[in-house]
C-alpha positions in Angstrom: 58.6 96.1 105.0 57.0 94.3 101.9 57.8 91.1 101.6 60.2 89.0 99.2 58.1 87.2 96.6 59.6 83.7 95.5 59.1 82.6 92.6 60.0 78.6 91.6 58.3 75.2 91.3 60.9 73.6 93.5 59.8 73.2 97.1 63.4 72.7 97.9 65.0 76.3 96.4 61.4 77.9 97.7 62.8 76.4 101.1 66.2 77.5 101.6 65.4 81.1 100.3 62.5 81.3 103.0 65.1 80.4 105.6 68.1 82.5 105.0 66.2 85.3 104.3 63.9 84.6 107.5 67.5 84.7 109.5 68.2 87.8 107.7 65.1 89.7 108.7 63.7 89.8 105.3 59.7 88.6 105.1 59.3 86.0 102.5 56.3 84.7 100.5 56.5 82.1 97.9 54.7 80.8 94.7 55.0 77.8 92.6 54.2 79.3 89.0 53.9 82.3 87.6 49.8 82.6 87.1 49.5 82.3 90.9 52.4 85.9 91.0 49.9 88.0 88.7 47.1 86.9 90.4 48.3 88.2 93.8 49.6 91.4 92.1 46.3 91.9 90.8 44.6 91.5 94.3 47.2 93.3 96.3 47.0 97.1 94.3 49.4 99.3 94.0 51.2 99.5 97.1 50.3 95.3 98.4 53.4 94.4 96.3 56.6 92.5 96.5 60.0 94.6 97.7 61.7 92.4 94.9 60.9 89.5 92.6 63.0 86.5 92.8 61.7 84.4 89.7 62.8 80.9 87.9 62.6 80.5 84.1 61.5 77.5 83.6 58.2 76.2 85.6 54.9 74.4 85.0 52.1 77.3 84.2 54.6 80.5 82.4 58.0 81.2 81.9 59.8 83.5 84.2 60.9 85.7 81.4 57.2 86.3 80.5 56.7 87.1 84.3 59.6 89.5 84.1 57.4 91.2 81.1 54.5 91.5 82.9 56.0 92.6 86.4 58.1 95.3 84.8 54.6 96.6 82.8 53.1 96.9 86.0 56.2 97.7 88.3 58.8 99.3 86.6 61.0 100.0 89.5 60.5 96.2 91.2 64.1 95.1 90.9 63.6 91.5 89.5 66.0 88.6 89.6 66.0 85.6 87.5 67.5 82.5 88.9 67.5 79.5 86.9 69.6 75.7 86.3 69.7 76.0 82.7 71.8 78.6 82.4 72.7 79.6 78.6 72.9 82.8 76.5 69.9 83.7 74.9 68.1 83.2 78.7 71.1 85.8 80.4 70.5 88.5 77.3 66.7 88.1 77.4 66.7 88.8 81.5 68.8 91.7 81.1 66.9 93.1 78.3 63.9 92.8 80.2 65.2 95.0 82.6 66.4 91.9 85.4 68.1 93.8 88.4 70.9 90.0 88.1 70.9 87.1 86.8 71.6 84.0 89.2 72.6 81.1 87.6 71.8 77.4 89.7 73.3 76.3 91.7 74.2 79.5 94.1 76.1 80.3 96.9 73.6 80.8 99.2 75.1 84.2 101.2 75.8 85.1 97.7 72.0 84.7 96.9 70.8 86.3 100.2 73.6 89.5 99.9 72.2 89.9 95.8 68.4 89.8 97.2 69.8 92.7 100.1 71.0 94.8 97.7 68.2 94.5 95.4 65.9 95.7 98.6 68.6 98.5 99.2 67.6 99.6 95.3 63.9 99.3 95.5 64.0 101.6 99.3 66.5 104.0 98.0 64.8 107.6 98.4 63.4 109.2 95.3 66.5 111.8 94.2 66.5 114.3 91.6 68.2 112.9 88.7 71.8 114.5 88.6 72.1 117.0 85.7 75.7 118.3 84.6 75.5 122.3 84.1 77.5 123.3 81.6 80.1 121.3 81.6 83.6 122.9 81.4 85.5 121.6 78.1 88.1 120.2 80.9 87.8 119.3 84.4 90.8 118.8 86.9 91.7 120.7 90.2 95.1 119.5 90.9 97.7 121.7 90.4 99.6 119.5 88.1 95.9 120.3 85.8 96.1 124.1 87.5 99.4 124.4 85.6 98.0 123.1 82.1 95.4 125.9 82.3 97.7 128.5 82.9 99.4 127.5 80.3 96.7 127.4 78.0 96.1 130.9 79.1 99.0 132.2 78.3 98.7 130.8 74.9 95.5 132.1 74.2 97.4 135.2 72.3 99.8 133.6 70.8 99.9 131.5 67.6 102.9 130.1 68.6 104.2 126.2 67.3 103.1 124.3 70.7 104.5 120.3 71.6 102.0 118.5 73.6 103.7 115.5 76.0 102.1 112.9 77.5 101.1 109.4 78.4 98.8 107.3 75.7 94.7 108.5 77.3 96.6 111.8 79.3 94.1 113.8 76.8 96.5 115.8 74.5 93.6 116.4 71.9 91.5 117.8 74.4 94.1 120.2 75.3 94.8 120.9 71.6 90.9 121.7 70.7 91.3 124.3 73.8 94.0 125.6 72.8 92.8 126.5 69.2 89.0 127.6 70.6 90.6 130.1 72.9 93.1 131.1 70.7 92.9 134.2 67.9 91.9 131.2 65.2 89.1 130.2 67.1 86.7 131.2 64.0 89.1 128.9 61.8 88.3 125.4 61.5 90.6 123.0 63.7 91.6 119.9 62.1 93.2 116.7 63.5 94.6 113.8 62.2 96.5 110.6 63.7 100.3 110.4 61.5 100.1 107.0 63.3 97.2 105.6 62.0 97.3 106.3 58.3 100.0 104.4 55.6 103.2 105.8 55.0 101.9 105.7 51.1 99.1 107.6 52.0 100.1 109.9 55.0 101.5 112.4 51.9 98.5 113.2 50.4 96.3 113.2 53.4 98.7 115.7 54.8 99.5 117.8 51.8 96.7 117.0 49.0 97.3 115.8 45.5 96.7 116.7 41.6 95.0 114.7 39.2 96.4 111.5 37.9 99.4 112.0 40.7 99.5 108.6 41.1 97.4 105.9 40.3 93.6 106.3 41.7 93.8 109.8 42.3 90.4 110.7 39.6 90.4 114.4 41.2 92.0 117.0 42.6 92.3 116.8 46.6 92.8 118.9 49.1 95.3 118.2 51.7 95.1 118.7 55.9 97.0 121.7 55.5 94.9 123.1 53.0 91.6 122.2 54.9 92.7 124.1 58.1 94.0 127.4 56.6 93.2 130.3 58.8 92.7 128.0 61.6 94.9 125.0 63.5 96.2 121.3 62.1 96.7 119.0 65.0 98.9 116.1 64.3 98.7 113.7 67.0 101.7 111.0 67.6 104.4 113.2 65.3 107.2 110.8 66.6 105.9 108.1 64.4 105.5 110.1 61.1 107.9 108.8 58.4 111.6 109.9 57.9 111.0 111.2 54.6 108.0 113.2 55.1 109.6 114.7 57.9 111.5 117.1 56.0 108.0 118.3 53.8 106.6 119.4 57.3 109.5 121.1 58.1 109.5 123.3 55.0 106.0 123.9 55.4 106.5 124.9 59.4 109.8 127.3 57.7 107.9 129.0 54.7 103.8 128.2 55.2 104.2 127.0 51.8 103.8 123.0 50.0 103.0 121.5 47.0 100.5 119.2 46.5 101.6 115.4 45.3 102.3 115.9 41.9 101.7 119.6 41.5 104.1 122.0 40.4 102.1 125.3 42.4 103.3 126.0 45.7 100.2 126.5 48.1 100.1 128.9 51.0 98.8 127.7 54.0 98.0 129.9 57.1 98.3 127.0 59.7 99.1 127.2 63.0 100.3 123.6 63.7 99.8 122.0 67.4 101.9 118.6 67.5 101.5 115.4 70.1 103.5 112.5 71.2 104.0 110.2 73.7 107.4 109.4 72.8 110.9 110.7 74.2 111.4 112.6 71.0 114.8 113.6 72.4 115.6 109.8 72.7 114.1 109.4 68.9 116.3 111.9 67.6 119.3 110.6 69.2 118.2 107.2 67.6 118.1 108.7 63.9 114.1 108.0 64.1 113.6 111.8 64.4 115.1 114.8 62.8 116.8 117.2 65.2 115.8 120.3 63.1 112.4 119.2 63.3 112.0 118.5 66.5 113.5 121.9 67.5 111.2 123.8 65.1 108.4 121.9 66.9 109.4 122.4 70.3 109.1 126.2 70.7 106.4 125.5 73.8 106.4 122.1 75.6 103.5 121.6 77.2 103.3 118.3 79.6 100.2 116.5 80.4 100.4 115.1 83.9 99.7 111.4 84.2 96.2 110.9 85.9 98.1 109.1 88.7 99.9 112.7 89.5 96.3 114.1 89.7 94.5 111.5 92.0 92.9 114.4 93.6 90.8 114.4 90.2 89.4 111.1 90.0 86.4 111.6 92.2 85.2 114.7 89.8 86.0 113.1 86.7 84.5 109.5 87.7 81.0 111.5 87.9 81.3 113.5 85.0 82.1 110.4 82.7 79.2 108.4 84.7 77.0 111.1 83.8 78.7 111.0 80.0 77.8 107.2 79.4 74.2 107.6 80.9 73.6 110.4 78.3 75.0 108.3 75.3 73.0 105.0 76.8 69.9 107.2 77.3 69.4 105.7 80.9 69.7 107.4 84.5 72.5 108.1 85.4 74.1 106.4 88.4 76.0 107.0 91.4 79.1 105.7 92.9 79.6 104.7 96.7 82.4 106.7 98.4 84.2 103.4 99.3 84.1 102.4 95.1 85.9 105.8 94.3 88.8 105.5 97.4 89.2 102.2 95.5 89.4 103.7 92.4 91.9 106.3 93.6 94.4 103.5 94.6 94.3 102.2 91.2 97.5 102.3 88.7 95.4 103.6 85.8 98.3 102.8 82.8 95.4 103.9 80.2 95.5 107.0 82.3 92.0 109.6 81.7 90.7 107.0 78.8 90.7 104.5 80.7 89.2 105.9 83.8 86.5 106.8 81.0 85.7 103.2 79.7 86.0 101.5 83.6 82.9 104.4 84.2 81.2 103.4 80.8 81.8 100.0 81.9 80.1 100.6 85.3 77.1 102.0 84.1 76.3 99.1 81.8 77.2 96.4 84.2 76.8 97.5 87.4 73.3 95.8 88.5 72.0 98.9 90.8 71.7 102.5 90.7 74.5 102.9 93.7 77.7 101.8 92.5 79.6 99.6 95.1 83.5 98.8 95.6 82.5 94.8 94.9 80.7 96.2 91.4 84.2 97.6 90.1 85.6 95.8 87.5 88.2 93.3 87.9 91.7 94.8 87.1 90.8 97.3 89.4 90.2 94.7 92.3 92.3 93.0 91.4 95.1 95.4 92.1 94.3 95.4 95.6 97.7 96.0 97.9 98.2 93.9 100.5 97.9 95.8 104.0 101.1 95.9 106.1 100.0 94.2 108.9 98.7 91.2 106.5 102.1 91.0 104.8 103.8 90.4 108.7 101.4 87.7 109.5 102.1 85.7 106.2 105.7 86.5 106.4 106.1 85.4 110.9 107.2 81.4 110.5 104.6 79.0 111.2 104.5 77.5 114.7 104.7 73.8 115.0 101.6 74.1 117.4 99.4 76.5 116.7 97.2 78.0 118.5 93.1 77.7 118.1 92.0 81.5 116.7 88.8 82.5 115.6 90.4 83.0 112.1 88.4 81.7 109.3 89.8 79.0 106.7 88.7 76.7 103.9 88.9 73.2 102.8 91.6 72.5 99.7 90.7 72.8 96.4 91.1 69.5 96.2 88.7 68.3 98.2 91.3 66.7 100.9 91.8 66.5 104.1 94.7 69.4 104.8 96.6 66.3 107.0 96.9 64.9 104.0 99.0 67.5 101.8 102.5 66.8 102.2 105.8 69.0 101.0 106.0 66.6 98.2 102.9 67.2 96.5 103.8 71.0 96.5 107.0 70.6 94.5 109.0 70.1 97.7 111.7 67.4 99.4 109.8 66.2 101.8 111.5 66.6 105.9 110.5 67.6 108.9 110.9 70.8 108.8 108.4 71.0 106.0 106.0 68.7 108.0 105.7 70.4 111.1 103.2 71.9 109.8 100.8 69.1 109.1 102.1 67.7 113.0 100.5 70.7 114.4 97.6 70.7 112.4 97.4 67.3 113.3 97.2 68.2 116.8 95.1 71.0 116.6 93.0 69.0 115.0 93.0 66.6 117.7 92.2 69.1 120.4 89.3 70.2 118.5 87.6 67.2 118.4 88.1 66.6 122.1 86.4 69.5 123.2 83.4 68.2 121.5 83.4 70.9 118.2 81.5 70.0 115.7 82.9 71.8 113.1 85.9 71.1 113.0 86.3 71.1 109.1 85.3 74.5 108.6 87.1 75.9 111.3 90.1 74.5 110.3 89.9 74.6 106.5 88.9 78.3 106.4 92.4 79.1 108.3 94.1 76.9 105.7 93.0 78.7 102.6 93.3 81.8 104.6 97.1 81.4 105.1 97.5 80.1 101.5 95.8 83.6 100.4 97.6 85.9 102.1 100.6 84.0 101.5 100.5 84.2 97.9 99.0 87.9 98.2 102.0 89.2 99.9 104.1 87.2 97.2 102.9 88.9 94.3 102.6 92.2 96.5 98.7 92.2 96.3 98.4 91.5 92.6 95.1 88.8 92.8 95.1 87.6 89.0 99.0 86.4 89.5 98.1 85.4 93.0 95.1 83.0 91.7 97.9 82.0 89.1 100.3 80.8 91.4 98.0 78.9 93.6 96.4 77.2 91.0 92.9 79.0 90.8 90.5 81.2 88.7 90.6 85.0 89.8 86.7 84.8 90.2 87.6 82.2 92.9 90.0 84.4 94.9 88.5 87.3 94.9 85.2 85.0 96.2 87.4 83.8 98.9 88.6 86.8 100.0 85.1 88.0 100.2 84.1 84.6 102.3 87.3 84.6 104.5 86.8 88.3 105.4 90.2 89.1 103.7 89.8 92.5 102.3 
């Protein structure tokens, strides 16, 4: 294998790096500035290159950001990280511009550094593969027979111009179902036009919906056509109906009753051939109840429910859907598109999803920005999806078993404090608690664990012991906030980017 080039005019960094890579079975070779790295590119060809670059920014003799330039002129599949102690912002946008596989701020966590530099050989070994193209891409995906019955229903609606509701959570995709509805309908010809009641004024909604004269009101220099107007011979789609105003209300209904309206301050009744498609994702049953909704609307609307299933009812979809909208935001980013792990999208199929199909969208656009290889792993997912991790069950009966006043040596892993104590030292006081001896049993038996440790002639004793302690404090507040890691770092007093490192570190996942 080609070796890892090092690039830094510290001895010390060029040091450690050699080592844990050495120990990791990765060949090394270092340079102290980045004249000496174009030189050897230029005498080793072609193929006598580094596997990956690991580069500084600042040294004596270039920067590491001209380096970067240069390389990726020359190689413009070397994955190249920049590592450097004066971290700042114009130094992380530059490296990613340039086309850096990471950035790695100083100082690192070694592993950290060593796992970063594996994956970044995994990327630059990965076998040539023909760039995944989407065929033509049907206007709705889903397999699930929660989706299964959506397209039936659709079906069936295809000759019929029939008044349809459209129910479902906020990102369930009740436009898309509306546009398929009106392209395989009779008025497919027409023009389908859609408008949000929710996101226009009440003093303006009017208009927009049903046009308006001349001098109407104040502002209006011409005549304008309404919604209504704009979608004759084809379909209106007005999305979140339950928040449209009282008063308007009734104008919709005369126009759903007759097909006729009058513009804002016209005296000519207009004759629309609309069919209307409506959308909520409201209990309009509960609104009308409230007085928020009027009844003979709601009836006049509701002449074909159609339900959109939450993307948690269809998990079976998320695999399909996750590589459709990965292909989606490589097309709109114009770069390759990239793939996903099969361990990232089991993760991704335990996830809650409130934002339901939208949101499954933006996690996949986020991916393909920030993701630093081409293979998308579980640990590259972002971090509300991590950090809804459950707690397994047999993790929950090992933080919930009593401790024992003596416990017994394990091979279990645990950390030193945060605060930088001894654990002998934290008492049931300092955690908000009357101090007794039930509370310090604990801290006896680690005491004499402890003890025993040293006596057989371990030397280390602190990392052996402190990587159980953080373990237990963990899974402790894990199975407290059932597996919820952002309330669990809360609770114990950390950042979520330091539990989830722990975790990692302790082996918890």
């Amino acid at each position: 294998m080609k070796p890892i080039w090092i690039v830094d005019d510290d001895q010390s960094i060029r040091f450690v790096l050699e080592k844990a890579l050495l120990r990791d079975g990765l060949p090394t070779r270092s340079f102290t500035n980045p004249r000496e790295v174009l030189q050897a590119l230029e005498a080793a060809g072609d193929e006598g290159g580094p596997q990956v670059l690991v580069s500084d920014i600042r040294m004596p003799g270039g920067s590491g950001l001209d380096l970067l330039g240069k390389v990726k002129e020359k190689l413009p599949g070397l994955p190249v990280i920049i590592m450097t102690a004066f971290s700042d912002l114009d130094s992380a946008v530059s490296a990613f511009q340039g086309g850096a596989f990471e950035y790695l701020p100083k100082p690192f966590d070694l592993p950290k550094a060593v796992e970063l530099i594996r994956r970044a050989v995994e990327e630059s070994q990965r076998e040539e593969v023909a760039e995944e193209r989407m065929g033509a891409t049907p206007e709705m995906l889903g397999q699930a027979p929660a989706m299964q019955d959506v397209f039936r229903a659709i079906g069936r609606l295809s000759q019929s111009n029939v008044t349809v509701l459209i129910t479902g959570e906020s990102g369930s995709g009740k436009e898309l179902v509306a546009r398929a509805l009106h392209k395989h309908s009779q008025r497919a010809s027409g023009p389908f036009v859609a408008i949000n009641t929710a996101a226009i004024p009440k003093d303006l909604l009017e208009s927009e919906l049903f046009g308006h004269e001349r001098g109407a009101f104040t502002g209006a220099q011409t005549m304008r056509r309404g919604r209504f107007e704009q979608a004759d011979g084809g379909t209106l789609f007005l999305d979140e109906i339950g928040d449209m105003p009282f008063d308007l209300q009734t104008r919709l209904l005369r126009v759903l009753s007759d097909g006729s309206f009058y513009r804002v301050g016209g005296h000519s009744a207009v004759k629309a051939n609309v069919r209307v498609i409506a959308a909520t994702h409201q209990d309009l049953e509960q609104r009308v109840r409230e007085g928020g909704f009027r009844e003979d609307l709601f009836h006049r609307l509701n002449v074909i429910r159609l339900r959109l299933p939450r993307l948690t009812d269809r998990r079976e979809d998320i695999p399909m859907l996750t590589r459709h909208f990965l292909q989606q935001s490589a097309r709109q980013l114009g770069v390759e598109p990239k793939r996903i792990s099969d361990a990232a999208v089991a993760r991704l199929g335990t996830f809650g999803f409130p934002g339901n199909v939208r949101q499954l969208e933006n996690i996949c656009h986020w991916l393909t920005v920030m993701a630093p290889a081409q293979m998308i792993e579980e640990k590259d997912l972002p971090p509300e999806v991590l950090g809804d991790d459950p707690v397994p069950a047999p993790m929950a009966q090992t933080v919930a078993a009593p401790p024992a006043a003596s416990p017994a040596r394990t091979d279990e892993g645990l950390a030193a404090p945060a605060s930088g104590q001894a654990p002998a030292t934290v008492s049931g006081t300092a955690l908000g608690r009357p101090a007794g001896s039930a509370d310090e049993a604990w801290e006896h038996g680690l005491e004499v664990e402890a003890n025993a440790l040293l006596a057989s002639g371990c030397h280390d004793v602190w990392d052996a012991l402190t990587r159980r302690f953080e373990s237990k404090l963990i899974l402790a507040a894990l199975a407290s906030t059932r597996g919820r890691r952002i309330e669990a770092a809360q609770k114990l007093g950390i950042g979520r980017n330091t539990i989830t490192r722990k975790i990692q570190e302790l082996g918890l996942e």
